[in-house]
C-alpha positions in Angstrom: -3.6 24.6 -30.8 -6.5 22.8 -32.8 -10.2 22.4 -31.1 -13.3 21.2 -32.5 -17.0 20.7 -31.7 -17.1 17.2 -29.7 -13.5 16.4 -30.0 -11.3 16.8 -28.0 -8.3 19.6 -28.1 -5.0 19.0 -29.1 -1.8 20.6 -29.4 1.6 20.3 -31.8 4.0 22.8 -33.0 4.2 24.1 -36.3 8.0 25.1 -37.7 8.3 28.1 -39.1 11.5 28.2 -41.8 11.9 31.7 -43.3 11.3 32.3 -47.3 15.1 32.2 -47.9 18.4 30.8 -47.1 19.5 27.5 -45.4 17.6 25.7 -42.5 19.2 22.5 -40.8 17.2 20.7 -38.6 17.5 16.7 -36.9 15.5 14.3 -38.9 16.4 11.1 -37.3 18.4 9.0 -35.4 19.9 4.9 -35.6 21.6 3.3 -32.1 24.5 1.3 -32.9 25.3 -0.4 -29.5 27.4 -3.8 -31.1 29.8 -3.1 -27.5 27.2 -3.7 -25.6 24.8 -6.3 -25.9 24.0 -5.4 -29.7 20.0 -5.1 -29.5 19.9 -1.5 -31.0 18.5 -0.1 -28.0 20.0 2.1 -25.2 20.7 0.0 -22.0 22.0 1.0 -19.0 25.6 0.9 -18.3 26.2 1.0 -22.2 27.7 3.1 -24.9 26.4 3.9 -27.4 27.1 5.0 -31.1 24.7 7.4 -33.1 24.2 8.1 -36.8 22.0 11.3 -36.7 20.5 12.2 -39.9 19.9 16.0 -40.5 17.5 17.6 -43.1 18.3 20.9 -44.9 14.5 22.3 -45.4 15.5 25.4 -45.9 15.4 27.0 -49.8 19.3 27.9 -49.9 22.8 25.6 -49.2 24.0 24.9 -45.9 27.1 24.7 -46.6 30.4 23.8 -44.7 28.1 22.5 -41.8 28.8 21.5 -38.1 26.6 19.7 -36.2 27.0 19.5 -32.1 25.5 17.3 -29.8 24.7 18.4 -26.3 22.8 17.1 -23.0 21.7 18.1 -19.9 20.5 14.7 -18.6 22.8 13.7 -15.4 22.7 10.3 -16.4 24.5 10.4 -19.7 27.7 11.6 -21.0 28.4 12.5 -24.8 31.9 11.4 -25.2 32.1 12.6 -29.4 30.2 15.7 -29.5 30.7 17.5 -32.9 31.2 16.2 -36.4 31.3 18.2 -39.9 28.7 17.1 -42.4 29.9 19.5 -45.2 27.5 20.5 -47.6 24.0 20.2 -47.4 22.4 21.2 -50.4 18.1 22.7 -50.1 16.4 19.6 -49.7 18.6 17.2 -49.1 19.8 15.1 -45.8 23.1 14.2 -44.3 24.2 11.6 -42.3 27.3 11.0 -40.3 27.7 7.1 -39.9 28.1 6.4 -35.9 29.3 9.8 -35.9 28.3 10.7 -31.8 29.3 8.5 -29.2 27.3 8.5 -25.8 27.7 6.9 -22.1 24.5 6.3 -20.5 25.3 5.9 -16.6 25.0 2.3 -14.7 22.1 4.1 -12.3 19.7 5.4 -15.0 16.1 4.9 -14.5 14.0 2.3 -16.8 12.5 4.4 -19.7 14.0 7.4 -18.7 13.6 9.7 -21.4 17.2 11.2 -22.7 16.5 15.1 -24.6 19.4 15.9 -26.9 19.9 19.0 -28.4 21.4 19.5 -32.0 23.5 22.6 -32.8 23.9 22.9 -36.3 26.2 25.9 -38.0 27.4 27.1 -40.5 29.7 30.1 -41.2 26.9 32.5 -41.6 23.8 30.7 -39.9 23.0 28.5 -37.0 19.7 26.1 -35.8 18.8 24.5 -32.9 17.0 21.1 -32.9 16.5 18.3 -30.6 15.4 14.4 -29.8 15.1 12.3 -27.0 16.0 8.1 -26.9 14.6 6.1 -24.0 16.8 4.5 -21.5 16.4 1.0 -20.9 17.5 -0.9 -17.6 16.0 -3.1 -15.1 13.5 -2.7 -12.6 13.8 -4.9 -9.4 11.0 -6.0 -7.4 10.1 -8.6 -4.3 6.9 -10.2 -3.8 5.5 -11.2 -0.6 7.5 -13.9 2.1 5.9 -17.4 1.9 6.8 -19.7 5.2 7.3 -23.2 4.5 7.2 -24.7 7.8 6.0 -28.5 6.8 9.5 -30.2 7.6 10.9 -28.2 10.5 7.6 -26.7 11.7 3.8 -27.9 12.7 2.8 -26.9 8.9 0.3 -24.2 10.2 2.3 -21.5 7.9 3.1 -19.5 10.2 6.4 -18.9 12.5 6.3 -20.6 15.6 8.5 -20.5 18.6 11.3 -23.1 18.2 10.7 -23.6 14.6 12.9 -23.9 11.9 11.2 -22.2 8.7 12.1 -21.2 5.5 11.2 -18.2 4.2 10.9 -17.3 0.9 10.0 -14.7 -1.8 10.1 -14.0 -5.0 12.6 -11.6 -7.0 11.6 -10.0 -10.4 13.2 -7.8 -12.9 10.1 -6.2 -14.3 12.3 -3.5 -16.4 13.4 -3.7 -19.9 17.0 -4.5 -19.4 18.4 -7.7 -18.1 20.7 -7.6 -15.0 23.4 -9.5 -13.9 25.1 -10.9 -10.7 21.9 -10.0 -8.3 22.5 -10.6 -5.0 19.5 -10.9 -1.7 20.5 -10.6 1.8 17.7 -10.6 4.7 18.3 -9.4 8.2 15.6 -9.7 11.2 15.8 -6.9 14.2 14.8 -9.5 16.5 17.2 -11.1 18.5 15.4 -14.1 18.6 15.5 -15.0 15.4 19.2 -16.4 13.2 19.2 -16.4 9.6 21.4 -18.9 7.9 22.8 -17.7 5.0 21.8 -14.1 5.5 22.3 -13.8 2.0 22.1 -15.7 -1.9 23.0 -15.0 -5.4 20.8 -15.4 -7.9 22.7 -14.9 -10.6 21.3 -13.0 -13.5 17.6 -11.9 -13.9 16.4 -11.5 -17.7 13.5 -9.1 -18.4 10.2 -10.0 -16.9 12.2 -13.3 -15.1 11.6 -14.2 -11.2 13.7 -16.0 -9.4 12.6 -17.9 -5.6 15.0 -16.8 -2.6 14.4 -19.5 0.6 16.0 -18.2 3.6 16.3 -20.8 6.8 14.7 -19.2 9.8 14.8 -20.1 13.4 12.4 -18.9 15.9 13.9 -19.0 19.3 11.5 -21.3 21.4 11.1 -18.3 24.3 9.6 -15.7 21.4 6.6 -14.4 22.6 3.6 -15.2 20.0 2.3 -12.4 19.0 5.1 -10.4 18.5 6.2 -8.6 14.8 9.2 -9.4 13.6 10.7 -7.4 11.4 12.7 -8.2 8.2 14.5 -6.3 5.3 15.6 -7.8 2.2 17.8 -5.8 0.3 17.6 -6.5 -3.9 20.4 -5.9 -5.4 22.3 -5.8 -9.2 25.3 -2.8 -9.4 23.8 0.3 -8.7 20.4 -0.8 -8.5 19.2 -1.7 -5.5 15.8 -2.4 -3.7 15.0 -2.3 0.0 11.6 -3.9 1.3 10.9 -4.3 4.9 7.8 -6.7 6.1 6.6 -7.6 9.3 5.7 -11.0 10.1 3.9 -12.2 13.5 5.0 -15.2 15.5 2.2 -17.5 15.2 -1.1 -16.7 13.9 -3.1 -13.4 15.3 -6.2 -15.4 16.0 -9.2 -15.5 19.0 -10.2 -19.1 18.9 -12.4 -18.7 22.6 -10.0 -21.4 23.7 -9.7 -19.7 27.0 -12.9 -20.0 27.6 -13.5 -16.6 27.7 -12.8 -13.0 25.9 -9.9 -12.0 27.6 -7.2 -12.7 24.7 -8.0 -9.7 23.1 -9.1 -6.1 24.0 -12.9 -7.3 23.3 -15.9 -5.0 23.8 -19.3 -5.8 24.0 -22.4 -3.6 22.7 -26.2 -3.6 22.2 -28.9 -4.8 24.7 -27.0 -8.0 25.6 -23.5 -9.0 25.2 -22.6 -12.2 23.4 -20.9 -14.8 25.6 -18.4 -18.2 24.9 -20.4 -20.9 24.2 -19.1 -25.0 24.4 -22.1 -26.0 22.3 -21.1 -26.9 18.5 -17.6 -24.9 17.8 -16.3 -24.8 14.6 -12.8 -26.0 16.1 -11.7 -26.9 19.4 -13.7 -26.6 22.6 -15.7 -23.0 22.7 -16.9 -20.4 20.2 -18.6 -17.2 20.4 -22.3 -17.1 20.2 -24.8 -14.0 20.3 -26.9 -12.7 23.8 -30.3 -13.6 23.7 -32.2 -10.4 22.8 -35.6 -9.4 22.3 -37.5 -7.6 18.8 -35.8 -4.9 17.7 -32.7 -5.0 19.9 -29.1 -5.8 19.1 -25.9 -7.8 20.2 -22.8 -6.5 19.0 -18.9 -8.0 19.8 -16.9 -5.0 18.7 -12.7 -4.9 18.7 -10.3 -2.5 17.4 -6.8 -3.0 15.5 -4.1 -1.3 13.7 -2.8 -2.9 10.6 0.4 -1.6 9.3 0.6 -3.2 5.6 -3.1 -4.5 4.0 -4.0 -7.9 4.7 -7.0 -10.2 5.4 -8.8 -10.7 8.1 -10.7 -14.7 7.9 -13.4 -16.3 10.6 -15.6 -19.1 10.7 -19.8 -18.2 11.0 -22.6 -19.4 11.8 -26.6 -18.3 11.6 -29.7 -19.5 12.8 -32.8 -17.0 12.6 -35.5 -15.8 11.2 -34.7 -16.0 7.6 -34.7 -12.3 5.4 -35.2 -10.9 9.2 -33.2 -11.6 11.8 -29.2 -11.0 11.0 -26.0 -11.3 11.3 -24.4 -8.8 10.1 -20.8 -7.8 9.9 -19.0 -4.2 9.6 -15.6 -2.3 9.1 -15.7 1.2 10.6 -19.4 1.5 10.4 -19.5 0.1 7.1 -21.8 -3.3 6.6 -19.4 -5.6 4.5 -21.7 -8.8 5.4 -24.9 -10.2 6.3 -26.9 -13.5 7.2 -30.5 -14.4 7.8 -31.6 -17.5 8.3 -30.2 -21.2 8.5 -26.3 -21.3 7.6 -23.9 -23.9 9.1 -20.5 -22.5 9.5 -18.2 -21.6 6.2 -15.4 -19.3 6.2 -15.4 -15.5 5.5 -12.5 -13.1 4.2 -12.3 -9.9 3.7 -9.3 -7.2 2.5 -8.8 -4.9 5.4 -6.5 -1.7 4.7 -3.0 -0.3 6.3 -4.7 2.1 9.4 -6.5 2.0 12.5 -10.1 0.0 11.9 -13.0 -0.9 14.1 -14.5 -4.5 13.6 -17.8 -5.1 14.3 -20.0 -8.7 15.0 -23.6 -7.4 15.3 -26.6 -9.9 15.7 -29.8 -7.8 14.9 -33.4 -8.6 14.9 -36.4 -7.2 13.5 -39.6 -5.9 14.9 -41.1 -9.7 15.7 -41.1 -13.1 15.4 -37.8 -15.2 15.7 -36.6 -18.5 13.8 -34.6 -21.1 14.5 -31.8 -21.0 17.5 -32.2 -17.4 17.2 -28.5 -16.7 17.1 -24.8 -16.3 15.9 -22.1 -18.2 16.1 -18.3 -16.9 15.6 -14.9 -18.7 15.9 -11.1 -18.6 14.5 -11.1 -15.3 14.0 -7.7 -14.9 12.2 -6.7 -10.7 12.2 -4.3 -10.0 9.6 -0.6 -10.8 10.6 0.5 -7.5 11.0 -2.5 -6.4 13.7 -2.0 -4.8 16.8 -5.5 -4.7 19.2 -6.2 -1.2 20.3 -8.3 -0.5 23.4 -11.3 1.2 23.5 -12.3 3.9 26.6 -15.6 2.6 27.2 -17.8 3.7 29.9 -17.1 2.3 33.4 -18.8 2.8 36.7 -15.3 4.0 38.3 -14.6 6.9 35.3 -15.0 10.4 36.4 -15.8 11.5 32.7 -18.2 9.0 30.7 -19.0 8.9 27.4 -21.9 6.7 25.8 -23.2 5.1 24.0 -19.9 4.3 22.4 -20.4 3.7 19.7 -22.9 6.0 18.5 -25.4 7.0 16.3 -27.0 10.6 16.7 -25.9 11.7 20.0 -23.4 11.2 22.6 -23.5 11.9 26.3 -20.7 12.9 27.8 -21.3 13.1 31.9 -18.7 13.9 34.6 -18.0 14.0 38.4 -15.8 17.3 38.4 -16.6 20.5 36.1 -17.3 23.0 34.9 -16.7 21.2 31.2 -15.8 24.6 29.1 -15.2 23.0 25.7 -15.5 19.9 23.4 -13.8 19.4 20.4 -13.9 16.5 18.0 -11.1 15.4 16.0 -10.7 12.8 13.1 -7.4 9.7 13.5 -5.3 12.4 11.5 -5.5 15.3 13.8 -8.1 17.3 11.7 -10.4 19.6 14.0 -13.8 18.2 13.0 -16.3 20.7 15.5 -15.5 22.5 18.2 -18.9 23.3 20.5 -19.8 24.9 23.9 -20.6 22.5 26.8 -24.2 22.9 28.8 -26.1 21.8 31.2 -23.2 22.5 33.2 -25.4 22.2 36.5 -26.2 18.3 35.6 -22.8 17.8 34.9 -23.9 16.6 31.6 -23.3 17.3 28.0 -25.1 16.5 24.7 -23.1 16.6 21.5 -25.0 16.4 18.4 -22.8 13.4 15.9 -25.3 12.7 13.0 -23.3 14.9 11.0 -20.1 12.7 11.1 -19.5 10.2 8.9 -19.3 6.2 10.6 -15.6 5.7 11.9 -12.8 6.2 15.2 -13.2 9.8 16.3 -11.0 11.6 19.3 -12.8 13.4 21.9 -11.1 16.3 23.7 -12.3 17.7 26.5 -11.5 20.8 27.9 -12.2 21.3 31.9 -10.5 24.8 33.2 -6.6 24.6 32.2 -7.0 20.4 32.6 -7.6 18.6 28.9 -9.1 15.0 28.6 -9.2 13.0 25.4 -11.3 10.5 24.8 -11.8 7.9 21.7 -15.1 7.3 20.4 -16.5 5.4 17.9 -19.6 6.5 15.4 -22.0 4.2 13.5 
């Protein structure tokens, strides 16, 4: 173990040979592999030939020597073990030409790392020694489906009820070991969807090579849009083999305000004035979505929640006019500002990379202390939610709820008033289950509680609420 001032530590280890007799230790290693496909390497499904060289650093003879080769890797098997190098004079080597012969298994893992063990003996004296060689074999890999719906689709990219599509991805061997005879089936769980062929050879894939797989899809015309299919490829070349599921929507996730209003989508509606669907200038079609008209210093927010199960990107079309370096729109993911806009700006796309999980989207307009500009307002449309997206609902307050909670969202404090007490105990707890704080209820008389929040960190929190034996849970959402 070697240290130094400003360097950093290292550590090696030091052989030891005692002051007299014979010491036999490995010294290197050639791979002769001219039955398989004769690059000098260890590939999978390949054996092998090695000429191990051993080194006599000792200061007497090794003589009459026997040298064994051993494993304990599962995915090889040493077929010649043992071979005699006879006498090995101090300071001298010995080599046995392709003298061990080695299987290395049609499943082993790209640069696996194989440790062998050399057992050299003679009549009087033995050593122990080792080596490792690294495996090569392939490593199979898909990319993401593509739908080309241009010739038996409307071209929107998307699958569509009573479409015939094709979808394809890519297939890569990314290992360092070509692989031969792959084959790619897909199957759907949906029964509204066939799949002609279900599956396609691609022959051999070279190292580093891709190779384009087109499945034809059909869409059964009564598919619901909106709904996730799901599809599993299964990679394949001998006894590797890759399994990738993905879930694709029919048609495109997407609020467009076409139905004149926000009931597509699980929409909720926050700040001093709720924004409202507007026919004047939309970016596409008939309607849009367009700020409330709010005083200085108050906000309108559009708010939705979703659950994404595989990372995507969430697009929409915007548009400002306000009071420039004031007045904002400004856009956030669980509490987090990820964009903002003051001042004149004529509608232009956004994306942004939204995570596998549960999020909460946020659409605030904001103004400042005074003075307004321009229309004094945001515009929204074609909000496209990434294709896996499922809307959640949110428990907002309603005039009919025994137990309300607001404001919701959040910022410092949250009120949580009820009809039917006593309210013994509140406890808040994060999306995984984690108990975040656990406190008394009061004000019991009022039926009313105050629960302090500025302590948690912006993002979807659970709400339970314990009244006698009965338990309540609540989501809420903090800023």
């Amino acid at each position: 173990f070697v240290v130094g001032r400003n360097c950093l530590p290292t550590s090696f280890s030091i052989q030891f040979i005692p002051a007299e007799g014979a010491y036999v230790v490995f010294s290197d290693v050639q791979i002769n592999d001219e039955s398989g496909n004769n690059n000098q390497q260890a590939d999978y499904n390949e054996t092998i030939m090695l000429t191990v060289t051993v080194g006599n650093v000792g200061l007497g003879d090794a003589n009459n020597l026997t040298v064994t080769l051993s494993s304990i890797d599962p995915f090889v098997t040493i077929t010649d073990t043992i071979e005699n190098y006879g006498n090995v004079p101090s300071g001298q080597q010995a080599t046995i030409e392709n003298g061990f012969s080695v299987y290395l298994h049609d499943s082993i893992p790209d640069q696996h790392s194989i440790a062998f063990t050399l057992h050299c003996q003679t009549e009087t004296d033995s050593w122990d020694s080792g080596f490792g060689i690294t495996a090569q074999a392939p490593v199979l890999s898909l990319g993401t489906p593509v739908i080309f719906d241009a010739t038996g689709g409307n071209n929107s990219g998307s699958l569509d009820p009573g479409e015939t599509d094709t979808l394809a991805i890519d297939a890569s061997n990314f290992g360092h070991s070509d692989c031969f005879n792959v084959q790619i089936s897909l199957s759907a769980t949906s029964p509204h969807v066939t799949i002609n062929p279900s599956s396609l050879s691609l022959q051999d894939l070279l190292t580093n090579q891709s190779k384009t797989a087109g499945f034809e899809i059909t869409i059964d015309e009564n598919t619901s849009v909106g709904s996730l299919i799901e599809f599993t490829y299964l990679l394949s070349s001998g006894a590797y083999q890759l399994v990738a599921t993905y879930y694709i929507p029919v048609g495109l996730v997407m609020e467009d305000f076409e139905t004149g209003d926000f009931s597509r989508f699980e929409w909720q509606h926050g700040g001093n004035q709720p924004w409202m669907v507007s026919g004047a200038d939309p970016f596409a079609g008939d309607f849009s979505a367009k700020s409330g008209a709010i005083g200085d210093e108050q906000t309108s927010e559009l708010i939705i929640e979703l659950e994404v199960l595989s990372s995507d990107n969430l697009t929409y079309w915007r548009k400002v006019s306000s009071e420039a370096d004031y007045d904002y729109l400004r856009f956030y993911i669980d509490g987090t500002m990820a964009g903002e806009w003051a001042g004149e700006y004529d509608w232009d796309g956004e994306t942004y990379s939204i995570s596998s999980g549960v999020h909460l989207l946020k659409w605030s307009y904001e103004k400042d202390i005074n003075t307004s500009g321009g229309a004094d307002c945001a515009w929204l449309d074609n909000i496209v939610f990434p294709p896996t997206a499922t809307i959640l609902t949110i428990n907002w307050f309603s005039e009919n709820d025994e137990i309300r909670i607001y404001p919701n969202p959040a910022n410092d404090q949250l009120n949580i008033e009820f009809d039917k007490g006593p309210l013994v105990e509140v406890t808040v707890y994060n999306l995984l289950g984690l108990k975040i704080n656990t406190v008394q209820a009061g004000d019991v008389d009022r039926h009313l509680t105050r629960i302090d929040v500025t302590s948690l960190k912006p993002g979807i929190y659970l709400v339970e609420m314990l009244f006698g034996d009965r338990k309540i849970i609540r989501k809420v959402v903090i800023n």
